[in-house]
N, C-alpha and C positions, 0 to 999 in steps of 0.2 A: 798373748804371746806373740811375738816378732814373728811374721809370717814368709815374709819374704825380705830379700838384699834392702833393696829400700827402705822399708818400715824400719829397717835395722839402722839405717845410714841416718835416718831422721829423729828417731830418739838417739841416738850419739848426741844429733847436734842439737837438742834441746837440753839434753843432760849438760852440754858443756857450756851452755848459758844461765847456769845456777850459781848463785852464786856461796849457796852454804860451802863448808870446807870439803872436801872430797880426798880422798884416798882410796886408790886400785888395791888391790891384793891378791894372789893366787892362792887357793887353795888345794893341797893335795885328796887321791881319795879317801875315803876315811875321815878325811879332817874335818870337827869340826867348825860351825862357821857361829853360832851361839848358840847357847843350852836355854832349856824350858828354867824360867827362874833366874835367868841374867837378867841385869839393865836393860831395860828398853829406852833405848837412849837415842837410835838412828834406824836409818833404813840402808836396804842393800839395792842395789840393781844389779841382776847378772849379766853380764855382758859376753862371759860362756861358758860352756860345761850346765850341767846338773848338781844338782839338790835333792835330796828328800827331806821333807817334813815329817816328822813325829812327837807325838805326845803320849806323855806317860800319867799312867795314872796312879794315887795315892800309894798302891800294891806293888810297883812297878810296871806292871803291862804295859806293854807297849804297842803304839795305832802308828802304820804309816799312814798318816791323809792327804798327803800330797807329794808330787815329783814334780819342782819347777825346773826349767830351762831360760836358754837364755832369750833376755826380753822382760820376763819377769821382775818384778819388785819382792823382797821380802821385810818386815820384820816393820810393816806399817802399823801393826796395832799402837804401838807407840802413838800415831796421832788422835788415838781416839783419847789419850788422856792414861793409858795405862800403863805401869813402869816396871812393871817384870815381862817375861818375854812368859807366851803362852805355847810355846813349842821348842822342840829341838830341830836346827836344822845342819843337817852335812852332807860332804859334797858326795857325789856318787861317782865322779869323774875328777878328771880335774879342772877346775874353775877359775874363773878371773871376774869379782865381785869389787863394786862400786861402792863405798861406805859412805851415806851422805846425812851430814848431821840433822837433828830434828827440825832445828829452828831456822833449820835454812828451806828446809822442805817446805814448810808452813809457809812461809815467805814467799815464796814463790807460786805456790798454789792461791796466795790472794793476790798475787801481782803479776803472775806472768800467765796471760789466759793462755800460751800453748802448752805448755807444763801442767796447767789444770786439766786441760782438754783432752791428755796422753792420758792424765794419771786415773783420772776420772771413766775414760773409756775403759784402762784396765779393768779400774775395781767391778765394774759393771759387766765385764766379758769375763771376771774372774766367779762373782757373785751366779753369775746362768752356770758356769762352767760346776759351779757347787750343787745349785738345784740339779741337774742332769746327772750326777754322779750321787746324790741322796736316790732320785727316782729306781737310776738303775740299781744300788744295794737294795732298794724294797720291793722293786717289781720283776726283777730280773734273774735267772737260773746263772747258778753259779757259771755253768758255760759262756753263756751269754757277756755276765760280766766280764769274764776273763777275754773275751774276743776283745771286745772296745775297751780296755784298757791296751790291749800289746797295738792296739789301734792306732790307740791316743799315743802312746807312748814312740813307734813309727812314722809319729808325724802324718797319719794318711793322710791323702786330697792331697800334697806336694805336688805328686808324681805318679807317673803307673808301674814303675820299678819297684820290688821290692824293696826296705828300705831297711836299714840293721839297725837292730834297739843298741844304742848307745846312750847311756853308759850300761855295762854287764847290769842285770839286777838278778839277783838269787832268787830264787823259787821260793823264801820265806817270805821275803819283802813283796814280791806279787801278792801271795797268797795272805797279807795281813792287809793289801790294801785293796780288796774286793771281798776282803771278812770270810774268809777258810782256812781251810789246811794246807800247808805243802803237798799230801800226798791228792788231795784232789786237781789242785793244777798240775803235777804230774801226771794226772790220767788225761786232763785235758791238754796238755803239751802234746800228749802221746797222740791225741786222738788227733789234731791239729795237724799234726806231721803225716801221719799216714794218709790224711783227705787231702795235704799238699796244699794245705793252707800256711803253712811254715815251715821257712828250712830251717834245721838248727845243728851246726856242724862247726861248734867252737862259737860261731855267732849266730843270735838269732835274726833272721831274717821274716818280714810277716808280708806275705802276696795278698794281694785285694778280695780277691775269691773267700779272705779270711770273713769280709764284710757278709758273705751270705748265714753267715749263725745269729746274724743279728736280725737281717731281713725276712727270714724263714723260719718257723716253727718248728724244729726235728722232735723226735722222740729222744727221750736223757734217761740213758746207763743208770739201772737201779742203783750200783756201784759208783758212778762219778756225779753225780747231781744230790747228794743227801748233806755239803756242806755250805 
C-alpha cells in the first residue's frame, strides 16, 4: 500500500507510462467494481477510496478477506492464466479505480523493469501481509484480532494522532473479517472505548494505546473471547 505523498506521486508516474489502454472510473459506495464469476480480463489500480473483497461460497456464505485502499492493485489473478474473477469486490467509500487491460500489463512487466519492480514489490508486501493475517486468525484471541485490524484499518505508524477509520465499516463486515460474531465485537468495541483505546462518536477513532492488547497478555471475558 502507498505509504506516503511520494510513494503516491511515483506510482502515478510509472502507471502513466504504460502503455496498455486505461480508463479512470468513480465508483459509488455500494457499487460494485466486479463480481466473483465475471471476466477476468484486466486489472484495477486504486488511486482512492476503499474496497472490500469477498467471496462467496457454493451456499452463498459469504468471507470478507480483504479491505484494499489506495495504492493497491486488484483483480490480478487474471495474470496467472485465469479467466473468471475469484472474488467480489465493492467500493466501501467512494473510489477512483484505474482499469488497465491484461495485455498491456503483461507488457510492461517484461519490458518496463520499473513497472515490474513496483508490481513485484506489491505482490510480495501483499503475500507477508496474507501470511500475518492467516497467523493471527490461528493463534490469536478474538480481542487481539479485532485490535490489529481497527489497527490496520487506521492506518497505524502514520502518525501519533488518532486517526478515523474511513470508510464507515459495520460491525458485520469487522466481524466476518477476523471470523466471529457481530455481537462479540460489540463487547470488544464496548470494552475498547471504556479503556480509551477508542473514541467512537459517529466516527470511529482508534488511539495508539489501542496497540497495548496486542503487546500484553490480559485475561479475556468468559463472555467476549468464546467467538
Amino acid at each position: 500500500m502507498i505509504s506516503d505523498k511520494k510513494a503516491a506521486l511515483d506510482q502515478n508516474a510509472i502507471l502513466s507510462r504504460l502503455d496498455a489502454r486505461k480508463s479512470e472510473a468513480k465508483y459509488h459506495k455500494d457499487q460494485s467494481v466486479y463480481s466473483q464469476g465475471d471476466p477476468a480480463d484486466c486489472i484495477y489500480f486504486m488511486r482512492a477510496g476503499s474496497v472490500k473483497v469477498a467471496i462467496a461460497s457454493p451456499t452463498g456464505r459469504e468471507a470478507v478477506v480483504g479491505i484494499l485502499q489506495a495504492g493497491h492493485f486488484c483483480g490480478d489473478e487474471c495474470l496467472t492464466g485465469r479467466k473468471w474473477r475469484l472474488a467480489t469486490v465493492t467500493a466501501l467509500s467512494e473510489c477512483v479505480l484505474v482499469r488497465l487491460e491484461k495485455a498491456g500489463v503483461v507488457r510492461a512487466l517484461h519490458e518496463d523493469s520499473a513497472f515490474s519492480e513496483l508490481f513485484i514489490s506489491y505482490l510480495m508486501a501483499r503475500n507477508i501481509k496474507l501470511q500475518e493475517n492467516l497467523v493471527d486468525q490461528l493463534l490469536n484471541s478474538t480481542e487481539k484480532r479485532l485490535a490489529r485490524l481497527l489497527l490496520i484499518l487506521a492506518n497505524y505508524g502514520k502518525d501519533d494522532r488518532p486517526e478515523t477509520i474511513v470508510p464507515k465499516i459495520s460491525q458485520e463486515t469487522l466481524a466476518e473479517m477476523i471470523g466471529t460474531t457481530r455481537t462479540h465485537v460489540n463487547f470488544f468495541l464496548n470494552r475498547f472505548r471504556q479503556l480509551g483505546f477508542i473514541d467512537y462518536n459517529g466516527s470511529l477513532k482508534v488511539r495508539r494505546s489501542l496497540l497495548n492488547v496486542l503487546l500484553h497478555n490480559r485475561p479475556q471475558s468468559e463472555s467476549g473471547d468464546s467467538g
